[in-house]
N, C-alpha and C positions, 0 to 999 in steps of 0.2 A: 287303831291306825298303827300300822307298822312303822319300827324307828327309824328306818331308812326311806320310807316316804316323808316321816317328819322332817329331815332333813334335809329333804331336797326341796318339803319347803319353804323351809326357814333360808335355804341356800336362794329359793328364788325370791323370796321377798324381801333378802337383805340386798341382791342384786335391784331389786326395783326400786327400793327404798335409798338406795344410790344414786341411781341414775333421776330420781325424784331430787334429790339434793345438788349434783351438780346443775341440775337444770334452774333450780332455784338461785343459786351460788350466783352461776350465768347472767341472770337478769339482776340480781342484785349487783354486781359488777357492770355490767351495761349500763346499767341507770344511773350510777354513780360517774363512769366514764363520758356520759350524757349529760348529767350535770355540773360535769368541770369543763369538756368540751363541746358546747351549743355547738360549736358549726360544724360539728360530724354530723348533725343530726340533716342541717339546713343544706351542705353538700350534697346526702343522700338526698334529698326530697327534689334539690335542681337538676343531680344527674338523675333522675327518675322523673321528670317532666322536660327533660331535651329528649328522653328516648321517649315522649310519647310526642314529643312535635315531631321528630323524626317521621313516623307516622301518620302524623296532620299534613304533615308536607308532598306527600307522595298523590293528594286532591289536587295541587295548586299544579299550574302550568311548569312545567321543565325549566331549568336556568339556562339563561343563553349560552353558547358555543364555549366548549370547555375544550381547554387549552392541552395536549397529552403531549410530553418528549416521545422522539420516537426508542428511547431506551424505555419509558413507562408503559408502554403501546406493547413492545415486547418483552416484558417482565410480565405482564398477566394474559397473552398470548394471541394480542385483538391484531387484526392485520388490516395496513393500508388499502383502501380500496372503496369504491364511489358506496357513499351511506354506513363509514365510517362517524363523523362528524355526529348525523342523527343516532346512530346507534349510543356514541359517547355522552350527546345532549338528552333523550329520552331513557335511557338503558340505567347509566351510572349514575343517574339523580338520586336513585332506592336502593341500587343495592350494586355490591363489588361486579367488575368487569372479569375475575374470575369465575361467579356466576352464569356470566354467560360462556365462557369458554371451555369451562367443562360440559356443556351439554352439547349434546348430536343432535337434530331434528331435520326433517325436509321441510318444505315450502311450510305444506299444511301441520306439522307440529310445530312449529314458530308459532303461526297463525295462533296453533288452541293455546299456547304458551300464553298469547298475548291476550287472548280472549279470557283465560284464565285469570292473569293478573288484574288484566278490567273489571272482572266479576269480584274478585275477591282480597285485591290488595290495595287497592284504592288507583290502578293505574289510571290515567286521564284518557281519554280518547286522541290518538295520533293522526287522524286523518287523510292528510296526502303523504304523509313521512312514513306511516303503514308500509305502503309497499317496497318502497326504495328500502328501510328497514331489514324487512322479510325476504328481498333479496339478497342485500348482504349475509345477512346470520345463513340462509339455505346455502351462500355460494361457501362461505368460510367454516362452517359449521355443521356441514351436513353431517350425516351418518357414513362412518367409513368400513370401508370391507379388511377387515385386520385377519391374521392369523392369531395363532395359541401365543405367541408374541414377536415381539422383533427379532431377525435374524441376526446374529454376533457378529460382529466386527474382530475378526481376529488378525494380529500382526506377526506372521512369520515371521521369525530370523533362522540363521543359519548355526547347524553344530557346530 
């Protein structure tokens, strides 16, 4: 073996042989910081079982009528108008009202949105609020015909 293979790889085992050691270091510091402070540990284990009720929760029926200023309504971009209310009561249970305001759909990609989420996120069945829903998000949400971007607002003054 050549001396300069030997050394790259004694270079690479004293690297592995580190990284082997800080990892050890790591846990034996943890475990110590574990042992003087219990309730980091019990912290971690409650915030990791509310994000999984969060989850559970998305089975259980909607909360009744949730209350939005109209400065909160146009801070994440939702606009007044009939099946507002249902959209805020079924929509915002699971997940941000940004969510839906960044996406574009017609009638029928709402629909598979919605059918989506029913297959596979645990949404509940909305029944008569479906359509009044799906006509809101299609009227406020649809897909828009945009150019390469917005045109400049420029303000002349004078030489």
């Amino acid at each position: 073996m050549k001396e300069q293979d030997l050394k790259k790889m004694l270079r690479f085992i004293f690297i592995l042989g580190s990284l082997a050691m800080l990892l050890v270091i790591s846990m034996i510091v943890g475990t110590m910081l574990i042992q003087q402070h219990p309730e980091w540990l019990h912290a971690l284990k409650e915030n990791h079982s509310s994000k999984n009720n969060i989850s559970n929760q998305q089975e259980n029926e909607p909360n009744e009528e949730v209350e939005w200023t109209p400065e909160a309504l146009e801070a994440v971009g939702l606009v007044e108008g009939e099946g507002l209310q249902l959209v805020l009561t079924h929509c915002t249970n699971c997940h941000s009202a940004k969510l839906i305001t960044q996406n574009r759909f017609t009638k029928e990609g709402w629909i598979q949105v919605i059918r989506w989420m029913q297959a596979t996120q645990g949404l509940w069945e909305l029944g008569d609020a479906e359509a009044e829903i799906v006509t809101y998000l299609s009227k406020h949400f649809a897909p828009e015909a945009r150019g390469r971007r917005i045109p400049l607002e420029v303000e002349w003054y004078d030489l």
